[in-house]
Backbone bond lengths (Angstrom), bond angles and torsions (degrees), N, CA, C in turn:
res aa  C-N    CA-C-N  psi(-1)  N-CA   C-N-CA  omega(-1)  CA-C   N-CA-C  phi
1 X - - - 1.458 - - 1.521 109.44 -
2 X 1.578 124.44 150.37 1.067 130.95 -172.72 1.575 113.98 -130.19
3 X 0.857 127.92 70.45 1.652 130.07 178.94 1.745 111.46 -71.57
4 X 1.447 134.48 141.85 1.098 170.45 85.53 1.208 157.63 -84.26
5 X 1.119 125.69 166.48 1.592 148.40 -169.54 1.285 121.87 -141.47
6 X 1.904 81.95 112.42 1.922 124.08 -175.70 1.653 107.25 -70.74
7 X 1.090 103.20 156.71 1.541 126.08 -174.78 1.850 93.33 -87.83
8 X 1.312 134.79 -147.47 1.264 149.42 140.53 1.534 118.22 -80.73
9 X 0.955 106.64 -10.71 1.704 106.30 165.63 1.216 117.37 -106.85
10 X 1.308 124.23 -4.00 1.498 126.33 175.51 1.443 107.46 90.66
11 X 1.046 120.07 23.37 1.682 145.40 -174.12 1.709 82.86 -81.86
12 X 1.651 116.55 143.11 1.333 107.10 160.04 1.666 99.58 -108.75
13 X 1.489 111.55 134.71 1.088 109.67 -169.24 1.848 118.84 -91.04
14 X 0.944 92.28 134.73 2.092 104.32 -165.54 1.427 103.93 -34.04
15 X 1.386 109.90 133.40 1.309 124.84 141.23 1.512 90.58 109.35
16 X 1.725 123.29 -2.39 1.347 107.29 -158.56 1.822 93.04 -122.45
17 X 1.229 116.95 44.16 1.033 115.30 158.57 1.332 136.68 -104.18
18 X 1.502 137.28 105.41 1.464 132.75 168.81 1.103 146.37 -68.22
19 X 1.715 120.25 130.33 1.988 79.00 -172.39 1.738 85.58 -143.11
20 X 1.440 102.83 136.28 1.521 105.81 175.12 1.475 100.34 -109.13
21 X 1.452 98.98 143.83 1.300 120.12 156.42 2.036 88.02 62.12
22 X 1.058 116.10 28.65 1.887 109.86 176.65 1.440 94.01 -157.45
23 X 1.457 101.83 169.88 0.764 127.85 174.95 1.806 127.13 -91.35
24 X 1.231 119.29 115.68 1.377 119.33 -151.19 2.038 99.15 -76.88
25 X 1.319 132.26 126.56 1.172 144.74 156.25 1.149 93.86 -25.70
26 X 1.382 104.76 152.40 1.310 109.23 169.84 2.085 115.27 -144.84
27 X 0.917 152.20 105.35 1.204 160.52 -169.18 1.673 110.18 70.63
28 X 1.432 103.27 55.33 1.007 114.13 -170.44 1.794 117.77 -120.13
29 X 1.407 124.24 86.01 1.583 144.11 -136.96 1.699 81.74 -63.19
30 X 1.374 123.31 -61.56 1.137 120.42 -156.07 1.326 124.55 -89.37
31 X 1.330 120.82 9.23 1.462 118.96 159.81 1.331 131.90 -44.20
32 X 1.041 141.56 -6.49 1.289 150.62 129.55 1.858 127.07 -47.84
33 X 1.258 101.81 -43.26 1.510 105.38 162.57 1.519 127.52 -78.09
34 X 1.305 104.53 -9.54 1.307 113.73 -163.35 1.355 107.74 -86.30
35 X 1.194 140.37 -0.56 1.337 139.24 -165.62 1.988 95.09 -139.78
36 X 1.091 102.69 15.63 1.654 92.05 143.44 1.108 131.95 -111.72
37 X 1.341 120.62 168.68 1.331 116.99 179.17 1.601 119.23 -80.20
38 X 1.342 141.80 -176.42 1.273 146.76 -121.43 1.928 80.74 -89.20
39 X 1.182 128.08 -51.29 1.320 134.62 -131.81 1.205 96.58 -115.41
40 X 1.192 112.68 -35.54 1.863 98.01 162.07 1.582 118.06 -62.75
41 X 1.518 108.07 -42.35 1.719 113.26 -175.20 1.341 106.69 -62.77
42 X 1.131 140.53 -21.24 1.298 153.12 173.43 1.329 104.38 -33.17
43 X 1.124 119.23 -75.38 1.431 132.32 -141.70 1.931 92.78 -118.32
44 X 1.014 143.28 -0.51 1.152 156.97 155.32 1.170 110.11 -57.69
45 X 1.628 110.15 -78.96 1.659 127.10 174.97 1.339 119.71 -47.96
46 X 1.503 97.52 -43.95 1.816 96.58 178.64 1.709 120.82 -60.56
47 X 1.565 82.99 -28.36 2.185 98.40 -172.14 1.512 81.61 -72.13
48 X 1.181 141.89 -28.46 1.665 134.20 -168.78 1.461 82.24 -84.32
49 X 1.159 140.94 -79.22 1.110 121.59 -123.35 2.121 102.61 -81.52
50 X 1.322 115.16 -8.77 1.012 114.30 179.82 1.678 113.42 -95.30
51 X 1.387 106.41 -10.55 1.778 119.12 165.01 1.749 87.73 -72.11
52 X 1.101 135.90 -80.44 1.498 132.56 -153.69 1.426 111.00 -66.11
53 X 1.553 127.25 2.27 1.339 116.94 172.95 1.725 97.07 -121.56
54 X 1.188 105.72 18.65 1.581 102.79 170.19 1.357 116.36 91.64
55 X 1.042 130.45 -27.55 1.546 147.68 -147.96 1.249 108.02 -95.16
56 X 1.314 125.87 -2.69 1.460 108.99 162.40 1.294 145.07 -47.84
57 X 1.322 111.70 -45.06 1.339 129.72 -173.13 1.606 103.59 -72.85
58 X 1.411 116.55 -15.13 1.932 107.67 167.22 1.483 112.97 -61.69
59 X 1.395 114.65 -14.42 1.499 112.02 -166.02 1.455 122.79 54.10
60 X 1.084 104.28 54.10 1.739 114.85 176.38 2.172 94.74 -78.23
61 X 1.284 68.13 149.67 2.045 77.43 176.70 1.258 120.55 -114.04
62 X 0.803 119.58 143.02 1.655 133.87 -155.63 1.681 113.16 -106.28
63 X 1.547 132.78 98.12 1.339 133.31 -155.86 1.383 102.67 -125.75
64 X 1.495 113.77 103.50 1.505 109.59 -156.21 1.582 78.74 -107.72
65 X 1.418 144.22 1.28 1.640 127.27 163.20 1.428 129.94 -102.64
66 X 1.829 104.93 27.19 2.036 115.13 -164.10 1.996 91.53 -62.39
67 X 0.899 90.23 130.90 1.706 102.18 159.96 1.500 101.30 -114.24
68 X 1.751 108.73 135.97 1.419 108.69 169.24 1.247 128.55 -85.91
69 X 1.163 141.65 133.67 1.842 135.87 -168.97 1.145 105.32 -30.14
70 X 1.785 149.67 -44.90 0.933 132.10 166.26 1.423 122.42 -75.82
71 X 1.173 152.52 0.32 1.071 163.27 130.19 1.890 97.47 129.11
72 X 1.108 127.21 6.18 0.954 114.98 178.78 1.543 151.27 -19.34
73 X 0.918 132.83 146.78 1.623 137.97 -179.59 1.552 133.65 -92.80
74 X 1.370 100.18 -30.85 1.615 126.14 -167.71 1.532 109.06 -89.59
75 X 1.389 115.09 -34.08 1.736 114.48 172.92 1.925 91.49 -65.69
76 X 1.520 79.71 144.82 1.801 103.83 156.60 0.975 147.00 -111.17
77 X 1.292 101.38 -33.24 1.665 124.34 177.11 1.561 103.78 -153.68
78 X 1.447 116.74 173.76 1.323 127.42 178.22 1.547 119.77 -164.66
79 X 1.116 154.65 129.07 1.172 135.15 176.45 1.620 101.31 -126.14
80 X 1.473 88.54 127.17 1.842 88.57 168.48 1.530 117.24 -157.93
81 X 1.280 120.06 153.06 1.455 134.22 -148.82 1.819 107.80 1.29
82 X 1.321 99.53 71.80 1.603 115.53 163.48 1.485 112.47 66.88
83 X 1.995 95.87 38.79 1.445 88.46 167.45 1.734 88.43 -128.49
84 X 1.260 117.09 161.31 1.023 136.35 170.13 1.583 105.06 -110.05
85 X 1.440 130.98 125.06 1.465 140.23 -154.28 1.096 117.33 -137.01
86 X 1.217 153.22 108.17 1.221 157.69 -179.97 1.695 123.28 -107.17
87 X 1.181 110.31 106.84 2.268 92.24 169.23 0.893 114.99 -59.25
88 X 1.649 77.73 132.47 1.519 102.65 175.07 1.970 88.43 -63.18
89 X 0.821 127.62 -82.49 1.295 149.62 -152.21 1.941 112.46 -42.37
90 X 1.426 96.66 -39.63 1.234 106.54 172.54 1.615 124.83 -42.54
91 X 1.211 131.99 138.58 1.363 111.29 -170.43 1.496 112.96 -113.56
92 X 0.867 134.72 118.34 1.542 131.43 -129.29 2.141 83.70 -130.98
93 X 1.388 93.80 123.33 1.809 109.03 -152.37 2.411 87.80 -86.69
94 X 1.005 96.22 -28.59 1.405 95.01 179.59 1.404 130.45 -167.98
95 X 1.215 125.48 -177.42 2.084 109.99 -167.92 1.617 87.63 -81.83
96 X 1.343 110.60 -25.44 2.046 97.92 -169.33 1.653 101.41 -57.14
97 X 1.496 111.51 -28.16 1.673 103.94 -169.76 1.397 116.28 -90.34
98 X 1.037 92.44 -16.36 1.822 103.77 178.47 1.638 94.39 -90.80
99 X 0.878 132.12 -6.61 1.795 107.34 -172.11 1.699 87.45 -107.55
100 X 1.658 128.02 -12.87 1.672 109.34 161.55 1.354 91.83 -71.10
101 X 1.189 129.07 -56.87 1.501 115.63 -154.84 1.625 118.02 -53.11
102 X 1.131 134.70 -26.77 1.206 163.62 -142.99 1.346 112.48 -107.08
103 X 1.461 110.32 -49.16 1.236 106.95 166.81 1.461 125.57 -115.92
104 X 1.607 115.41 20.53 1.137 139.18 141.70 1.508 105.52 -51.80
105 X 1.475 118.00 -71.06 1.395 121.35 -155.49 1.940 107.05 -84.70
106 X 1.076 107.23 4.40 1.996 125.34 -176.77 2.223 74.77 -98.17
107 X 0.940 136.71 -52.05 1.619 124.56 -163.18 1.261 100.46 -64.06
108 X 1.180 104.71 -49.06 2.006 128.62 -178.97 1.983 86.80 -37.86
109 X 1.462 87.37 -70.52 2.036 80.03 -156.65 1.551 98.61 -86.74
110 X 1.462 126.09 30.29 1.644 102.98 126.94 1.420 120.62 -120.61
111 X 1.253 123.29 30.91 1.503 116.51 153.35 1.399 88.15 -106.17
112 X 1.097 127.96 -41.49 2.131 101.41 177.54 1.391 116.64 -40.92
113 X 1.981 110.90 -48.12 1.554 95.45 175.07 1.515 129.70 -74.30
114 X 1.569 110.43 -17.60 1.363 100.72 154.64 1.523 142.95 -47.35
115 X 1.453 71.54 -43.67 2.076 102.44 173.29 1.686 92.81 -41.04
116 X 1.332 89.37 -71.88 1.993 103.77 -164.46 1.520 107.46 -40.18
117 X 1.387 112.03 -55.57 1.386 99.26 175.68 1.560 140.13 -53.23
118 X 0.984 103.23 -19.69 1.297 137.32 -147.31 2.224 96.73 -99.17
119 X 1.345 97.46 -20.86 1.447 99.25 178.78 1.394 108.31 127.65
120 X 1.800 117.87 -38.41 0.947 132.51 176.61 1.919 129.09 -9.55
121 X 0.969 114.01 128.73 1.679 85.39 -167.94 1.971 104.82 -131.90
122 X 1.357 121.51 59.20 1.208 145.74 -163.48 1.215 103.04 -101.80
123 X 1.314 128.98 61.88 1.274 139.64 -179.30 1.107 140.10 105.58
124 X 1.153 155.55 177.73 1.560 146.62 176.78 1.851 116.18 -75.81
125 X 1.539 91.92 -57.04 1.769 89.43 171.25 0.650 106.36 -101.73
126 X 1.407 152.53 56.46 1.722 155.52 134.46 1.831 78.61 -92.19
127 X 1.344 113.56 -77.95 1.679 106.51 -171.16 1.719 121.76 -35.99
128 X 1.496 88.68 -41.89 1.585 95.28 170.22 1.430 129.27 -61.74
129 X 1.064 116.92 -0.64 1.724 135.55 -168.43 1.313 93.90 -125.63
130 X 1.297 142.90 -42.16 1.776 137.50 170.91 1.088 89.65 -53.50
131 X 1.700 143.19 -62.30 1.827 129.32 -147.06 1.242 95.37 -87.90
132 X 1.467 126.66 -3.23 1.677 115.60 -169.69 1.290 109.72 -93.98
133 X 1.447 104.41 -32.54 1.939 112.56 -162.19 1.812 84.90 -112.29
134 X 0.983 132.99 -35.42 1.728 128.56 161.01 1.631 94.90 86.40
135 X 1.434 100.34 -179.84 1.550 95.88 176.73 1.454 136.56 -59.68
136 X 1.390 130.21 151.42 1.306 133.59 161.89 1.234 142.05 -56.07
137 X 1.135 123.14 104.89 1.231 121.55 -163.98 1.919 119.73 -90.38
138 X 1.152 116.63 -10.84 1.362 121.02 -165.04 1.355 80.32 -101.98
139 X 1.760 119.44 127.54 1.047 150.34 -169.24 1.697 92.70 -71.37
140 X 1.073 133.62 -55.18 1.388 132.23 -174.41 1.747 127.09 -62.58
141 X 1.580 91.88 -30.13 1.760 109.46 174.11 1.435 100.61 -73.91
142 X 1.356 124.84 -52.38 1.034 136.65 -168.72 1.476 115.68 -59.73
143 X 1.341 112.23 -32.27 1.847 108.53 169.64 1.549 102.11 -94.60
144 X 1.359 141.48 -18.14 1.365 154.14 131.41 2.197 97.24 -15.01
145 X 0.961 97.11 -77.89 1.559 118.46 -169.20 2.075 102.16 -58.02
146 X 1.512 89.62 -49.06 1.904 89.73 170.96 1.498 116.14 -43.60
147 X 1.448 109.13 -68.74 1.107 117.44 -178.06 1.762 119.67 -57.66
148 X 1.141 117.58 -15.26 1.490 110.58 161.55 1.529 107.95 -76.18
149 X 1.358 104.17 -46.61 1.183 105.50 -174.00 1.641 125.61 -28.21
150 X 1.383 92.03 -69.08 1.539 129.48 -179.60 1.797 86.02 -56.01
151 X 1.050 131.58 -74.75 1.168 121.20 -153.71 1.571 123.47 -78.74
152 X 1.388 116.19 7.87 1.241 154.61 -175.55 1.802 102.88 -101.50
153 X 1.173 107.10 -29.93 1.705 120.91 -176.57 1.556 124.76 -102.59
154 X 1.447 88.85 -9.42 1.560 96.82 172.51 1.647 101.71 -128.64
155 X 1.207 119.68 18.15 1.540 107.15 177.64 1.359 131.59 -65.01
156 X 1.256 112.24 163.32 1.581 111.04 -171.57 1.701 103.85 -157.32
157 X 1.487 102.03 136.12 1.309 98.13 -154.52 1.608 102.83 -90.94
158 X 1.384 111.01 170.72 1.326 111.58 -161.23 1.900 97.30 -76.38
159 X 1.295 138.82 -19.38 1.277 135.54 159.04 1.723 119.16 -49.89
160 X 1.389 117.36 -27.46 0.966 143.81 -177.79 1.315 120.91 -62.68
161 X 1.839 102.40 -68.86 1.421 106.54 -170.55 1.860 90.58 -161.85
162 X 1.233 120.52 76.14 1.416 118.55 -162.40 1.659 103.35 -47.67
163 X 1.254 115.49 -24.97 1.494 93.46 -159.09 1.759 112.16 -93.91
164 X 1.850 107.75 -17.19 1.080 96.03 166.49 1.347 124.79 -97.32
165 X 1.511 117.52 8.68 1.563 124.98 162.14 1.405 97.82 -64.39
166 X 1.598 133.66 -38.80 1.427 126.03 -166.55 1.031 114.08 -67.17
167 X 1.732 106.25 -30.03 1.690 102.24 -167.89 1.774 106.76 -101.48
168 X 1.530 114.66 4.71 1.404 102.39 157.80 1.427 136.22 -23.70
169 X 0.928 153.83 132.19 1.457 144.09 158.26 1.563 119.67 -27.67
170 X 1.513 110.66 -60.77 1.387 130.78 -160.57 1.487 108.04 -73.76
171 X 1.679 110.76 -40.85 1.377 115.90 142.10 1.669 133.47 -5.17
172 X 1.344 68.78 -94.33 1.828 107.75 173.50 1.226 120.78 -39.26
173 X 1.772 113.67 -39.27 1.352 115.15 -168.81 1.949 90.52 -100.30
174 X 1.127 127.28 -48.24 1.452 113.96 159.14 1.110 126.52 -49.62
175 X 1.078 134.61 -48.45 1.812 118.97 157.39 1.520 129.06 -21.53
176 X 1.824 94.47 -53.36 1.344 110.79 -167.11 1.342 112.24 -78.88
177 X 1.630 127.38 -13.00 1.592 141.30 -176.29 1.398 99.39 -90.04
178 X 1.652 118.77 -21.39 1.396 116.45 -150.42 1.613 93.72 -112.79
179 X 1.212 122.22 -17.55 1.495 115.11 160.03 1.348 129.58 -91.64
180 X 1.180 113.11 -23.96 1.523 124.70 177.39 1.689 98.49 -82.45
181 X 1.232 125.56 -2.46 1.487 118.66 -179.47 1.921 95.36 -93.68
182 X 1.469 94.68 -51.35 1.434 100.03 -171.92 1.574 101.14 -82.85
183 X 1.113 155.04 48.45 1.846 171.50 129.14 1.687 94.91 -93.83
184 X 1.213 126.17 -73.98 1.243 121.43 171.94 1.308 122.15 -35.05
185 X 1.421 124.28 -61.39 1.548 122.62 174.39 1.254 117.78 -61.69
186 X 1.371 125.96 -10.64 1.715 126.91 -163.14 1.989 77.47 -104.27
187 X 1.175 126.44 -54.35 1.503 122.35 -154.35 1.418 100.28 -69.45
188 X 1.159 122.56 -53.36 1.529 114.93 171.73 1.475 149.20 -66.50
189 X 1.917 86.82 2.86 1.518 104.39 -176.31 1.854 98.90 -111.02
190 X 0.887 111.30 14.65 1.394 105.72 -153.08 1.776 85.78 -77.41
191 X 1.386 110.90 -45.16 1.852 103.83 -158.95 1.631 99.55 -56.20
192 X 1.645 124.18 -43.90 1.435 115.76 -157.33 1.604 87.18 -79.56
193 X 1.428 134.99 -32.50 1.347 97.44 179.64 1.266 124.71 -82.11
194 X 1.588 131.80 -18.28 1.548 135.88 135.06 1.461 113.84 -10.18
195 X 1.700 107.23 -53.31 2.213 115.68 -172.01 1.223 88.98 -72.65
196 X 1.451 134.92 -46.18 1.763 125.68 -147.05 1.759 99.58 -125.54
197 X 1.169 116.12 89.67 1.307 108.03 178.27 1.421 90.90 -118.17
198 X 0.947 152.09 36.90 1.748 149.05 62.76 1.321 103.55 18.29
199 X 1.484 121.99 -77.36 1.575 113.36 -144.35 1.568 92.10 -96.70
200 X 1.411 117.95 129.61 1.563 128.55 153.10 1.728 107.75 -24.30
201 X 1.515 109.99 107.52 1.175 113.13 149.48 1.667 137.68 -6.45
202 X 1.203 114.27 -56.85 1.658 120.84 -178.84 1.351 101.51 -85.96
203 X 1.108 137.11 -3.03 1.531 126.14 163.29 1.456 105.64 -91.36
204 X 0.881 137.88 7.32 1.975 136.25 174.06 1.315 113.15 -112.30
C-alpha cells in the first residue's frame, strides 16, 4: 500500500509519502493523478498542464462532455475561442492517452493566444485576450506568434485534407507537446506499475 498527501494541485507534497509492504515511487511528478479515476484526471491534468505552459491565468474552460452535431466518435479533443473540449463519446483506452490529448489541445490554446495578440481574430475571447495582453514585445515570441499566425491562416482541417492538416505547423508543434507529455507520464509511472502489476496498466 502507498498512502499520500496532495498539495491543491494534486502535487504530492515531499517527504509525505508512505508505502507499506511496496516500494515507494520515486521522481515521479504525477503520482497524485494517478490514483484517480478516468474523469476526475481529466480536468486535473489539463489544470496541470495549463499551470506549466503559463496559461492559466487566461481562464480557458475545460469541457470534458462536448458532443459534436454529428455525434461523432473519432474527434478527441478540440480547442476553440478559450475553450478546451474533450468527447464525451470518444473512448479514451488510458490516462497515458488522454494526457497527449490534453496537452496537445493546452499547446493549441497557447498559440491561439499568441494568434490573439498578434491581430488574430478567432473568436470573441481569443480577441478579448489580444486587446487585454496587447502586442508582443519580445522579438523572439513575436516570430513564435508569426508562425502560428500564418499557419492558423492557411489551415485545413484533417476532414479536409488529412495529410496537410498533419503537416500544419500548429499540428506539428501539438503533436510534439502531446507526446513528450504522454513519454513523460508512461516513464515516470513505470516503478509503481513495476510494485502493482495487480492494477491494469491504463489506470496508473
Amino acid at each position: 500500500m502507498i498512502s499520500f498527501v496532495v498539495d491543491k494541485n494534486n502535487d504530492v507534497i515531499d517527504n509525505l509519502v508512505v508505502a507499506d509492504n511496496a516500494k515507494a515511487p520515486k521522481n515521479d511528478s504525477f503520482l497524485g493523478f494517478r490514483m484517480m479515476d478516468l474523469e476526475d484526471f481529466k480536468v486535473s491534468i489539463t489544470q496541470r498542464f495549463l499551470r506549466e505552459r503559463n496559461i492559466d491565468y487566461l481562464d480557458y474552460s475545460i469541457n470534458t462532455a462536448y458532443l459534436t452535431e454529428d455525434f461523432s466518435e473519432t474527434l478527441m479533443g478540440l480547442f476553440k475561442n478559450g475553450e478546451i473540449l474533450f468527447n464525451k463519446l470518444y473512448p479514451f483506452n488510458s490516462k497515458a492517452q488522454f494526457a497527449s490529448t490534453s496537452r496537445h489541445e493546452v499547446e493549441h490554446g497557447w498559440q491561439f493566444f499568441l494568434d490573439a495578440r498578434n491581430g488574430g481574430k478567432r473568436g470573441e475571447y481569443m480577441e478579448y485576450l489580444g486587446c487585454l495582453y496587447g502586442p508582443i514585445e519580445n522579438k523572439k515570441l513575436q516570430k513564435e506568434a508569426n508562425n502560428y499566425t500564418k499557419s492558423l491562416d492557411t489551415y485545413v482541417s484533417n476532414e479536409v485534407d488529412y495529410k496537410r492538416y498533419r503537416k500544419n505547423y500548429i499540428e506539428i508543434r501539438a503533436n510534439k507537446a502531446g507526446a513528450a507529455a504522454k513519454k513523460a507520464y508512461l516513464d515516470q509511472g513505470q516503478e509503481i506499475r513495476n510494485e502493482f502489476k495487480h492494477i491494469p496498466k491504463e489506470f496508473l
